[in-house]
Every structure is written in C-alpha cells, then in structure tokens.
C-alpha positions in Angstrom: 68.9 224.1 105.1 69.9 227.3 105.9 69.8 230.7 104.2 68.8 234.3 104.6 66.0 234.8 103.1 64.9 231.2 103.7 66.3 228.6 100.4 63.4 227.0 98.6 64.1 223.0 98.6 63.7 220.9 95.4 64.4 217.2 95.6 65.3 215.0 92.2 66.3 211.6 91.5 68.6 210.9 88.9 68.9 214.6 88.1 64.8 214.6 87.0 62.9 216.9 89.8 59.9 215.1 91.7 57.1 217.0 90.9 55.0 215.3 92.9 55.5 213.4 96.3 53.4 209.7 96.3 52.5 206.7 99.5 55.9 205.3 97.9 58.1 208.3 97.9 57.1 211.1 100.4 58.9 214.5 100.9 58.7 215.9 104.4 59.7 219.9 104.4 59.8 221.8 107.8 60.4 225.4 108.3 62.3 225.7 112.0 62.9 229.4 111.8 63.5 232.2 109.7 66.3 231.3 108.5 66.6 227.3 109.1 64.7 224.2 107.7 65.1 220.6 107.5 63.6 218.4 104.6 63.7 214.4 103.8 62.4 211.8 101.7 60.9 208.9 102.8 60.7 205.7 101.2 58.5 203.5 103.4 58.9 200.5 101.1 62.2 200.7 99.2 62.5 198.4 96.4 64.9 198.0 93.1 63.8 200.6 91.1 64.0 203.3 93.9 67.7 203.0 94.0 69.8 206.1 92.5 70.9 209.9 93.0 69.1 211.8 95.1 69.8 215.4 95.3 68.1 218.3 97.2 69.0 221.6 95.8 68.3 225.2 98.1 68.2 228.2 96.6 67.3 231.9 97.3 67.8 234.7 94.8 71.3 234.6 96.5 72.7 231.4 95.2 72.1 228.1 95.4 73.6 224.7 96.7 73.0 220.5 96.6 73.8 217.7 98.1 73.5 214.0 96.6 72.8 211.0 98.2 73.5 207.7 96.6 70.8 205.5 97.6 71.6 201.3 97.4 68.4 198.9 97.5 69.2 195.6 97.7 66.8 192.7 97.1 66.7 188.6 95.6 67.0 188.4 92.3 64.5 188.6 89.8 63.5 185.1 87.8 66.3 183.6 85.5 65.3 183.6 81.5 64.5 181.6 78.9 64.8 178.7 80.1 65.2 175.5 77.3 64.8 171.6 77.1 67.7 170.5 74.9 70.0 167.2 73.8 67.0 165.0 75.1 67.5 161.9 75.5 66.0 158.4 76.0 66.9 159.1 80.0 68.4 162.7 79.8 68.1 166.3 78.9 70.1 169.4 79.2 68.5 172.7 80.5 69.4 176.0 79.8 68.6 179.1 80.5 70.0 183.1 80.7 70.7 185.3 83.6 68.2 187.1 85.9 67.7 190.5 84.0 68.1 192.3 87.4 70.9 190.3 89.9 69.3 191.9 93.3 72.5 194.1 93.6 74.4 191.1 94.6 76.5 188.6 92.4 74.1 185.6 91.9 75.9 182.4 93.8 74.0 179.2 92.2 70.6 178.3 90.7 68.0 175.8 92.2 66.9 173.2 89.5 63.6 170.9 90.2 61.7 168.9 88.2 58.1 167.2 87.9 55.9 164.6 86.6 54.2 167.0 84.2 51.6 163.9 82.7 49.6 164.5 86.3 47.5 167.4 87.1 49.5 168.6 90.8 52.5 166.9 91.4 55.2 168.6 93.4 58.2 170.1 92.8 61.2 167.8 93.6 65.0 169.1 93.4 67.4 168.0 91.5 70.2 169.8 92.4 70.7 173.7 94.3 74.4 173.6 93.4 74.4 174.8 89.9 76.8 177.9 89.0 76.6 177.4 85.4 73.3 178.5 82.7 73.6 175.1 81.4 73.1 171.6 83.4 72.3 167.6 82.5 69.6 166.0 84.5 69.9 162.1 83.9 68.0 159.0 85.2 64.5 160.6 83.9 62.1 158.0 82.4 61.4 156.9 79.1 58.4 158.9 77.7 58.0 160.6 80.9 56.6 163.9 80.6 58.9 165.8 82.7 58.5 169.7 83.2 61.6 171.9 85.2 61.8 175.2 86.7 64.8 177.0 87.5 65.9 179.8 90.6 68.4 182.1 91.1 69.7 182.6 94.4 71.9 185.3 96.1 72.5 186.5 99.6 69.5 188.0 99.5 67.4 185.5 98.7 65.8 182.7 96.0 63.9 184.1 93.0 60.8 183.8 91.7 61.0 180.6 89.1 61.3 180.3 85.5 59.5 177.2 84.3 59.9 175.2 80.7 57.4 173.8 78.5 56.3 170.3 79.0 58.6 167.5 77.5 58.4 164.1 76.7 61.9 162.3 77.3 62.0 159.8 74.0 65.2 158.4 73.0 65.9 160.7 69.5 66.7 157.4 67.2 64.0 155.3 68.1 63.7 151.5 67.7 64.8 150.3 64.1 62.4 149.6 61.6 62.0 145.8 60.4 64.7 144.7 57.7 64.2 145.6 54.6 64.9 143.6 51.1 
C-alpha cells in the first residue's frame, strides 16, 4: 500500500468488513515508511466456509482503491443425506439417499456402501460395494430376518466423508408364508 499521507487498510470478505481479526483469521498490518505499508490475512487453518472475496480497500482523504482476491478452499465432502431402507425384501433391499449438502469443491466420483449385523452389539463394518455413482443401489444376498443396518460415503479427490447411517432393519420377505386354507 502506498499513498501520501499514508492509506488506512480495511479488509472484508464477501463485501462485509472484518471488524475484528480472530486465531482463525488474522490481519497482519505493517507501516514500512511514511508513505508505504504492506498488510495480509492469515488463515492458519483454512477450511469450507473461509472460501470467498477478499478485498482490502486503502484510502486517504485523497481517494481510495481495492484489490480482490478470490480465495478457493478445497476439502472431502461433507456426509451424504437421508439415507432410506426401501423395496425390502426376503434377501434384498434398496438404499437411498441424497447428495452431500456441501461437495468439497470437487464433483463427488462414487459413494462407499457397507453394511452390518445390526442384532449384535459391535460388529464391523463390511463393504458392499465403493463403485456406486448413483443415490440409489440394491444390496442382495442379505439374510432372512437379519437385522442389517448400512451406512453410506461420499468420496471425491479430496477425500471420503464422514458417514450417513440408516435405521436398523429387519429383512422379511413383504408376503409372508400363506395362511392355512380356508372353507
């Protein structure tokens, strides 16, 4: 920054001044001479919500000028949505399930599907498939009054989400056995 007298700096994000500098968004100023200083924020930990416009404006009773700086923060996705037992089956169920809110600032390239024994207390996770594109997939070959529970994770160049889990479901088969005969 220069000027004669010396500009005052203001910095803003998204075109709303920062009043006040914090540990996750720090404003350095420095006066050099007269005439000449430098200023610059600082984010030590950058995450999603710190991406935008960030302007520093100078000004003396002279005039005043900007600059803008578009600032990118890329990260993994945040967890998928909603995520629903349907069409189940004596051995099958579909899941679905809606977009990550936020995709990371990246296009999101498949989902990770697992599944577990949800009738004991810890069981682990196992996979049932990490090739999934669509918000909609079949899992077969599940057992009869199982009680299955399945979580789903978004994944993008930047990483896997955190998981979005269902409700516990017993697989029955939706008809039942028939009843005896009747007169």
């Amino acid at each position: 920054i220069t000027g004669l007298p010396l500009p005052k700096s203001e910095w803003s994000k998204n075109d709303v001044v920062i009043e006040k500098p914090s540990a996750d968004l720090k404003i350095e100023k420095q006066e050099l001479s007269r005439s000449e200083a430098k200023s610059k924020v600082i984010i030590p930990s950058a995450v999603r919500s710190d991406r935008g416009n960030y302007t520093i404006t100078a000004s003396n009773r002279l005039g005043s000028a900007f600059r803008t700086a578009v600032v990118q923060v890329f990260d993994r996705p945040s967890p998928p949505r909603n995520l629903a037992v349907t069409d189940i089956k004596a051995e099958s169920c579909y899941l679905i399930w809606d977009a990550p809110e936020d995709n990371g600032g990246s296009e999101i390239t498949n989902y990770i599907i697992d599944k577990r024994d949800a009738s004991k207390k810890k069981i682990e996770w196992e996979e049932v498939s990490n090739t999934v594109v669509d918000r909609r997939y079949g899992v077969w070959n599940l057992t009869t009054d199982g009680e299955y529970q399945f979580r789903v994770r978004a994944v993008n160049k930047y990483g896997i989400s955190d998981e979005c889990k269902s409700e516990k479901v017993v697989i029955k088969d939706p008809f039942g056995l028939p009843g005896p005969p009747k007169k």
